[in-house]
DRENTIDO-103306 format. One record per residue: x, y negated, z negated of N, C-alpha, C in turn; residue in three letters. Coordinates in steps of 0.02 Angstrom, whole numbers, padded with zeros to 5 digits, always signed. Example, Ala and Ser with C-alpha at 12.3 -4.5 7.8 and 13.67 -1.06 7.14 Angstrom:
2
+00660+00284-00390+00615+00225-00390+00660+00165-00390ALA/+00642+00112-00354+00684+00053-00357+00645-00002-00394SER/
***
This chain:
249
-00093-00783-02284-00096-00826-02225-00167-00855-02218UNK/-00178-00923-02202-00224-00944-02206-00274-00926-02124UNK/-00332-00916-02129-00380-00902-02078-00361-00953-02020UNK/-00352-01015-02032-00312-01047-01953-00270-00998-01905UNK/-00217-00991-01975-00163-00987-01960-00156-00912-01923UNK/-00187-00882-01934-00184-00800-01937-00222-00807-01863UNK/-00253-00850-01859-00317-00846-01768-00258-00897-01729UNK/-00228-00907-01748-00164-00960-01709-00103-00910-01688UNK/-00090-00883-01733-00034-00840-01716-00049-00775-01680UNK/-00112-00748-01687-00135-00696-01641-00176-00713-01565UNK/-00188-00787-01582-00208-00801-01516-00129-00823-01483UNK/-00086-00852-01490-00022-00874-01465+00018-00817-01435UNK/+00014-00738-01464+00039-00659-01452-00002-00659-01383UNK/-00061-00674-01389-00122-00659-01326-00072-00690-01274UNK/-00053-00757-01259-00044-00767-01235+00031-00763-01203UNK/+00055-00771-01254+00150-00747-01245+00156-00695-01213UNK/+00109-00628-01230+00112-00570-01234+00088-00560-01151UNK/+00029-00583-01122+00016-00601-01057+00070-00607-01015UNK/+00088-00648-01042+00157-00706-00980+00208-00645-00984UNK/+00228-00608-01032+00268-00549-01034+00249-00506-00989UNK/+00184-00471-00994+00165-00407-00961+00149-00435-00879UNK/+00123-00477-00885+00134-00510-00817+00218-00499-00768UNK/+00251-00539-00829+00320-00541-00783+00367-00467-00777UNK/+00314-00430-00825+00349-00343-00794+00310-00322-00736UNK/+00248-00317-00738+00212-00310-00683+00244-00336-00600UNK/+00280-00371-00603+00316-00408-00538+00352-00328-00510UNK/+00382-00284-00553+00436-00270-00555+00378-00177-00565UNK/+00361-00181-00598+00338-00108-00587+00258-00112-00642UNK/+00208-00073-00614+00137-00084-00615+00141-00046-00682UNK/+00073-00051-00746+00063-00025-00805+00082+00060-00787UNK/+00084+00099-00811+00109+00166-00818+00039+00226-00825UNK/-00014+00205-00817-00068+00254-00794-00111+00244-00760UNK/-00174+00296-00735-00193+00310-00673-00151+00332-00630UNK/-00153+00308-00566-00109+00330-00490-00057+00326-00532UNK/-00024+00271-00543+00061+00232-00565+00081+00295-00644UNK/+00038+00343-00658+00057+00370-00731+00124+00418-00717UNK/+00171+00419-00757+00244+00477-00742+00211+00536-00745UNK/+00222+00581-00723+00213+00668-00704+00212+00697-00772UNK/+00288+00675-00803+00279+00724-00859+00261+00686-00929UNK/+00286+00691-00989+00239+00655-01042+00157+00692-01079UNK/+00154+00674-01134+00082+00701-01154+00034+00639-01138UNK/-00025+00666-01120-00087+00642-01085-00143+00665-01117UNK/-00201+00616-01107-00248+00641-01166-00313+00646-01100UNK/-00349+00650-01104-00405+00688-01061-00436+00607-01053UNK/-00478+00585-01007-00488+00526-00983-00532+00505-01015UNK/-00583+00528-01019-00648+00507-01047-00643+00522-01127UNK/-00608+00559-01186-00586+00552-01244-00544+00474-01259UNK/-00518+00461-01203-00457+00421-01198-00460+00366-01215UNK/-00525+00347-01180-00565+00273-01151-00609+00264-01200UNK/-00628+00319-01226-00666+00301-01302-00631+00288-01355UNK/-00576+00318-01388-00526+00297-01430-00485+00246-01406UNK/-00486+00213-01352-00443+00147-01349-00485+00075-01335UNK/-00530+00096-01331-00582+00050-01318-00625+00037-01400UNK/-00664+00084-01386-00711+00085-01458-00698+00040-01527UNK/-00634+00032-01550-00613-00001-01598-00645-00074-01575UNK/-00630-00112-01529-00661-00177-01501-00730-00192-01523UNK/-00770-00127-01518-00840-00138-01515-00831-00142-01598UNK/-00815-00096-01632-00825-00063-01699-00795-00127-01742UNK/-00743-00162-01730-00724-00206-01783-00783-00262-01782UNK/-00793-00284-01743-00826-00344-01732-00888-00330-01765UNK/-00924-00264-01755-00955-00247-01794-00979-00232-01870UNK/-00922-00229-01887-00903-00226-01954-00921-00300-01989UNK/-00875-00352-01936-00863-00409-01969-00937-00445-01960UNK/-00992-00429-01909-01064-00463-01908-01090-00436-01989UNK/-01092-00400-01982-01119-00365-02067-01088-00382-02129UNK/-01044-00413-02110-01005-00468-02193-01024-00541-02160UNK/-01044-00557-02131-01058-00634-02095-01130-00672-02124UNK/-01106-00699-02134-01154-00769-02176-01234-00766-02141UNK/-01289-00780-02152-01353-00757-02110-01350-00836-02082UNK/-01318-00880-02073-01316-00940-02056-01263-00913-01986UNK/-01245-00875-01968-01205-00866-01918-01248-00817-01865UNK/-01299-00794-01872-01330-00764-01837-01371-00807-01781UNK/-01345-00845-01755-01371-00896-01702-01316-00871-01635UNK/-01309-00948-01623-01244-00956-01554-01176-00895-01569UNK/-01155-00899-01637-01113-00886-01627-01102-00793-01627UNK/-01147-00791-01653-01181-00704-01662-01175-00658-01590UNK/-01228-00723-01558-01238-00718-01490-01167-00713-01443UNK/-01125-00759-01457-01050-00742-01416-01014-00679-01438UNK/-01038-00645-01519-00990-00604-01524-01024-00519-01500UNK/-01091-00564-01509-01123-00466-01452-01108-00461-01387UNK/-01105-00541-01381-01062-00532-01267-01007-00505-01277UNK/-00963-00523-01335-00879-00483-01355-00918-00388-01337UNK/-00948-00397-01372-00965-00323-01401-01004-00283-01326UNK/-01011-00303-01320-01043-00292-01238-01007-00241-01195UNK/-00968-00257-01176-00907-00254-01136-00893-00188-01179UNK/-00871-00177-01216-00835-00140-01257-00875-00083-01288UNK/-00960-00101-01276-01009-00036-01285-01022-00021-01221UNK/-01019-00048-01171-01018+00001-01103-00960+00048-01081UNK/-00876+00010-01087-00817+00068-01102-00822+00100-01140UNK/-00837+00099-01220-00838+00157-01258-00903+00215-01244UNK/-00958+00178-01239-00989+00249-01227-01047+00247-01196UNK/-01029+00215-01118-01043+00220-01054-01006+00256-00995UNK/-00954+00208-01001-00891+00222-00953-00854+00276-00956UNK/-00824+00287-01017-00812+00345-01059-00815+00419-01051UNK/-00888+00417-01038-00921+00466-01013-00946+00492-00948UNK/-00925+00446-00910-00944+00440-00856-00861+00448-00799UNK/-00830+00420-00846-00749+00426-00777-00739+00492-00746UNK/-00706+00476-00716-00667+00530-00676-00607+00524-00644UNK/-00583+00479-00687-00524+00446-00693-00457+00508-00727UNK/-00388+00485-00701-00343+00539-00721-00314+00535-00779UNK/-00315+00579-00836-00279+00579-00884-00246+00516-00931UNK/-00265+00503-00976-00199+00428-00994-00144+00455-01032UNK/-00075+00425-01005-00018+00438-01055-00035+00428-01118UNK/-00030+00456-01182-00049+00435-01273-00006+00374-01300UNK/+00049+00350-01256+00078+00289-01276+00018+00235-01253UNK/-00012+00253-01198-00063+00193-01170-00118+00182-01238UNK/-00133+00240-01242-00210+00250-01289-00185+00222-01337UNK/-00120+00226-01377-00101+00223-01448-00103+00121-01431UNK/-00059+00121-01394-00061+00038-01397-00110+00005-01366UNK/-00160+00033-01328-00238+00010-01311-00284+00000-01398UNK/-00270+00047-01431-00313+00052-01483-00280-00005-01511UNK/-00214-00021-01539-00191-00066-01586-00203-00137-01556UNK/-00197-00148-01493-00232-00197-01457-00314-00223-01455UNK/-00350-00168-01452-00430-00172-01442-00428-00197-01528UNK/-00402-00169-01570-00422-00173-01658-00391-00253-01658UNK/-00350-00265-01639-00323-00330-01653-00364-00382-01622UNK/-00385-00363-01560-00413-00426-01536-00491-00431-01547UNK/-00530-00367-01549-00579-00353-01593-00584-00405-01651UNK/-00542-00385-01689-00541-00437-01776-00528-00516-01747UNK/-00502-00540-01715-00490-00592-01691-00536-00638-01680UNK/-00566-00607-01608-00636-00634-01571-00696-00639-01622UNK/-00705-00582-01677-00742-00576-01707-00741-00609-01762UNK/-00686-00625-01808-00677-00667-01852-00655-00743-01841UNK/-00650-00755-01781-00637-00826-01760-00702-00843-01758UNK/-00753-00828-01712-00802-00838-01704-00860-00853-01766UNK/-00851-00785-01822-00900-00770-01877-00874-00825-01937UNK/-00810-00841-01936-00797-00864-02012-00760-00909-01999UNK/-00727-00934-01915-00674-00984-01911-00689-01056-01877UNK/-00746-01036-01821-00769-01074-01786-00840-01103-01798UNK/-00832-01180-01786-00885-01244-01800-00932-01242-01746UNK/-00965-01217-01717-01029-01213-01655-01085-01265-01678UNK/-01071-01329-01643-01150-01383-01669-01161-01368-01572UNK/-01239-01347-01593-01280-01349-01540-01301-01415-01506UNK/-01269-01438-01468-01290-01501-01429-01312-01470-01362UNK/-01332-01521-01343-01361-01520-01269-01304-01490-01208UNK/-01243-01522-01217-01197-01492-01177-01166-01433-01210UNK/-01167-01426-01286-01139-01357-01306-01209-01288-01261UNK/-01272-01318-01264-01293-01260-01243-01289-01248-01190UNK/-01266-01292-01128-01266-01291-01056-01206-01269-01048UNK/-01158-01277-01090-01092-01231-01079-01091-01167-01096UNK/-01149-01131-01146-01147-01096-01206-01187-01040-01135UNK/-01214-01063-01112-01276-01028-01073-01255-01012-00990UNK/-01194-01075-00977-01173-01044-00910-01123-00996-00927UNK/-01101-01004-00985-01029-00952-00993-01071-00882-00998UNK/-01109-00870-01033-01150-00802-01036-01203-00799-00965UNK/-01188-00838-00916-01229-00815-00860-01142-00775-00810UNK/-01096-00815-00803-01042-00803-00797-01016-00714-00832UNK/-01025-00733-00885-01022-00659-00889-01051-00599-00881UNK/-01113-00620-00882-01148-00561-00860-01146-00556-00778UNK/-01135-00597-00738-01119-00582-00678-01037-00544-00668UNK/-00994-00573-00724-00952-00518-00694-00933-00460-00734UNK/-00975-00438-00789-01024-00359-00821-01036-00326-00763UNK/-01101-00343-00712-01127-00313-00672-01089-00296-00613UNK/-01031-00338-00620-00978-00331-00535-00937-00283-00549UNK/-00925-00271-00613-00869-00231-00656-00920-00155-00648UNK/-00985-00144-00696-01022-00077-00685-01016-00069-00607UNK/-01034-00117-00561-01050-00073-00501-00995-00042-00479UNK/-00943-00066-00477-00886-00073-00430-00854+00020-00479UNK/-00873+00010-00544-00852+00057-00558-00915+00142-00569UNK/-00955+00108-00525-00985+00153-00512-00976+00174-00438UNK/-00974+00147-00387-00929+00143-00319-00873+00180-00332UNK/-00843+00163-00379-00764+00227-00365-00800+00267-00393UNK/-00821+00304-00447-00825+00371-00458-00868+00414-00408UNK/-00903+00388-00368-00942+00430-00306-00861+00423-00237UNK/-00826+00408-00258-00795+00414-00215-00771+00497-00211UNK/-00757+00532-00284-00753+00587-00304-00785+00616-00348UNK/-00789+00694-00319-00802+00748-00358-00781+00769-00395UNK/-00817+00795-00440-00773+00811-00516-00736+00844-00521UNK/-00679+00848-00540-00608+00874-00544-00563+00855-00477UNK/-00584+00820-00427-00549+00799-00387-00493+00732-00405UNK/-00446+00738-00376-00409+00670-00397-00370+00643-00331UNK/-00411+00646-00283-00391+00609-00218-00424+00540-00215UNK/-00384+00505-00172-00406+00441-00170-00451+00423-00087UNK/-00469+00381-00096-00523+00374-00033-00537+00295-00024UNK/-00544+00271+00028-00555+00195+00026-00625+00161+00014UNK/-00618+00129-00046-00687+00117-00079-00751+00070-00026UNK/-00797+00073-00014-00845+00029+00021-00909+00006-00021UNK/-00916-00059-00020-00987-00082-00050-00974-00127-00104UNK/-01017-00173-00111-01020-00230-00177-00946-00261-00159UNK/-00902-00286-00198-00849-00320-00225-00801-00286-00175UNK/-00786-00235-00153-00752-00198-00132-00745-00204-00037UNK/-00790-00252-00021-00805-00278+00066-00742-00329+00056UNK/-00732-00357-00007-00694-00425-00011-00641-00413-00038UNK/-00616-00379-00102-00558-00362-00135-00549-00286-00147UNK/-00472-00295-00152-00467-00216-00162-00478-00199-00256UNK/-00467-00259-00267-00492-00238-00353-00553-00253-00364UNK/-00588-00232-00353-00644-00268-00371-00694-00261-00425UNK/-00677-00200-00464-00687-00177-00527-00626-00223-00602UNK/-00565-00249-00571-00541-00299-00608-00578-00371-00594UNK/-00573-00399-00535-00618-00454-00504-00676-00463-00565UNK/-00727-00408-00563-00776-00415-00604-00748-00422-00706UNK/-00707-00381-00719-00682-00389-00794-00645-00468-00786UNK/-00610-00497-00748-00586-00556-00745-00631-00600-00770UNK/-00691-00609-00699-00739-00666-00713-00765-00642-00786UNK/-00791-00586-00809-00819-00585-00878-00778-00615-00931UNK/-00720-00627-00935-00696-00649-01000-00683-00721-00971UNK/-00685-00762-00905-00664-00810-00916-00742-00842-00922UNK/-00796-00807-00907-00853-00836-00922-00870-00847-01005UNK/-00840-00773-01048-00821-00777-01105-00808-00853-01146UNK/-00725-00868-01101-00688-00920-01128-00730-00964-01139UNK/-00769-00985-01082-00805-01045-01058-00865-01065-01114UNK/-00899-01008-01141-00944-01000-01177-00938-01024-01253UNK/-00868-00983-01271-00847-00984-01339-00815-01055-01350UNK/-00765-01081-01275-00737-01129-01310-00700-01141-01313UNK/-00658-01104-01348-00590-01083-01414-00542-01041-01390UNK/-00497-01061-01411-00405-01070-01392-00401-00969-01395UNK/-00447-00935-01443-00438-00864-01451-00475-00829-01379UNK/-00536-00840-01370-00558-00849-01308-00524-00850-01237UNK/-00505-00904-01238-00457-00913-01171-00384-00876-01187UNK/-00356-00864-01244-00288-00826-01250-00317-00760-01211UNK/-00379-00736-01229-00407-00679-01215-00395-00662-01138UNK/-00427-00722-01106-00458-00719-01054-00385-00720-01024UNK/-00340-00767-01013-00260-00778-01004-00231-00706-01002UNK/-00239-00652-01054-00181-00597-01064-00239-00550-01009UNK/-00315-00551-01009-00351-00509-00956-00299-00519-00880UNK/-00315-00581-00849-00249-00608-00810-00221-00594-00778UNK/-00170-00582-00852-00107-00559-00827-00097-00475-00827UNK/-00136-00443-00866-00120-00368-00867-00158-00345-00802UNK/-00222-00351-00793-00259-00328-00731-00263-00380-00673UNK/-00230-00436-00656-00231-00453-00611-00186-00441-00576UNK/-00119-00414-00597-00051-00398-00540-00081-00300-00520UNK/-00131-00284-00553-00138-00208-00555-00166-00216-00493UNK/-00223-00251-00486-00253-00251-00443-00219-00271-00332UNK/-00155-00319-00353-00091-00321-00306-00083-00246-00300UNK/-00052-00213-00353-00012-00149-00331-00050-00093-00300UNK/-00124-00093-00317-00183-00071-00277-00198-00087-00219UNK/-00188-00147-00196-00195-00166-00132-00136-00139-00087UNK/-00070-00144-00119-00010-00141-00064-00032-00043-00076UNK/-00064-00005-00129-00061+00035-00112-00084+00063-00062UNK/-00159+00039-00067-00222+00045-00024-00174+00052+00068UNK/-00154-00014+00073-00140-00008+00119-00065+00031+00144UNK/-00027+00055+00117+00011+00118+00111-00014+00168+00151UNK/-00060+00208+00090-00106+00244+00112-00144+00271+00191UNK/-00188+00234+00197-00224+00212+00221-00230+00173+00278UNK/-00191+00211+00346-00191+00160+00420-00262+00113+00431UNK/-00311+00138+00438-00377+00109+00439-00399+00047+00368UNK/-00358+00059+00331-00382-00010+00276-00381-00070+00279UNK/-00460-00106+00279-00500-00171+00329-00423-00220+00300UNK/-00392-00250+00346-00357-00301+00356-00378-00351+00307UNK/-00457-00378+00336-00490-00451+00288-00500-00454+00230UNK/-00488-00378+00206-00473-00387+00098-00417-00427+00074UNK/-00428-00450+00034-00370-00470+00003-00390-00438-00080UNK/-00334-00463-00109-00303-00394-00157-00360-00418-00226UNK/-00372-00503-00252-00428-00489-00315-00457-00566-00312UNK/-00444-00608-00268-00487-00663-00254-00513-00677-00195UNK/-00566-00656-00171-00612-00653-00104-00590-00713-00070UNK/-00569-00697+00006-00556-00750+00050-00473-00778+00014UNK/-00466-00778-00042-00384-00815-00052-00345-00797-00040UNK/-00342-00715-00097-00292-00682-00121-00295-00626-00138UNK/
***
């Protein structure tokens, strides 16, 4: 299969695959954390998040070190923002959760996911994609990586805000306060959202935005079922949140 063709058909899954998990999500929320079934094997949280994550960081990595020394510019630069993201979950976050258990169906198809889209982002970018530095490529090139790093930092805090919510080995829930969290009840998705569509914006390219499209759709209805939970829960939960777009929605 030719290199088009192969970043066409895996970016087109990104997106098909979105509009799918999306239209289950209507109907019942991904299957771990709070929403995980009782019984089933489960792998310990912080093992979990490193083996389903880590591959993301690790392919792309692979593929900078076979990459032409003519690619170590712009486009280098978009694929360490890829890599970014994916060295703070693997072995930041990782280590740090206190998050509950993941079902091993999650981890197993997190990993085949992170490896796939890993090789993707990373080989679209390193060996597929034409980057001429113009004046507006860098003003796009430079707000998309300001974009993302603003929503990096909305994503660490917010997920540093929940884990002080609990003590270790506790697994009660509590209503989160501070940063992102005055405005939405997701606000640790809120922040991974804006990062990949700042991503898109940066890179460009149809793999990019498939990216950013299937982010979306998998964590943006999570962040709904969090809210209607929140307020379940929770008689006192502030009215003026809304569930993952401040003031909308």
């Amino acid at each position: 299969m030719e290199r088009s063709a192969a970043v066409s058909s895996l970016s087109w899954a990104l997106v098909v695959g979105g509009a799918a998990y999306l239209l289950r999500q209507t109907r019942r929320c991904g299957q771990y954390g709070r929403y995980a079934e009782p019984s089933g094997r489960c792998w310990p949280a912080g093992p979990a998040w490193f083996l389903q994550e880590v591959p993301a960081f690790l392919v792309p990595l692979l593929l900078l070190g076979s990459a032409e020394p003519s690619s170590a510019t712009g486009r280098s630069l978009l694929v360490w923002t890829f890599m970014l993201h994916y060295f703070y979950r693997s072995f930041v976050f990782s280590l740090l959760t206190r998050g509950r258990p993941v079902p091993l169906k999650i981890v197993c198809s997190s990993v085949i996911f992170c490896s796939l889209n890993g090789f993707l982002q990373g080989h679209h970018l390193l060996h597929c994609a034409h980057l001429q530095l113009t004046w507006l490529t860098n003003a796009r090139l430079s707000a998309g990586v300001l974009v993302f790093a603003v929503g990096l930092s909305i994503n660490i805090h917010s997920d540093h805000i929940l884990r002080r919510l609990r003590k270790p080995g506790e697994l009660v829930y509590r209503i989160p306060r501070g940063g992102m969290f005055e405005l939405v009840s997701g606000a640790n998705f809120f922040g991974e959202i804006i990062e990949w569509c700042g991503f898109a914006l940066a890179a460009w390219s149809f793999p990019a935005f498939a990216f950013a499209f299937f982010t979306m759709c998998s964590i943006g209805p999570r962040a709904f079922h969090h809210h209607r939970d929140y307020k379940r829960r929770f008689e006192d939960y502030p009215r003026s949140r809304k569930a993952i777009i401040p003031f909308i929605l």
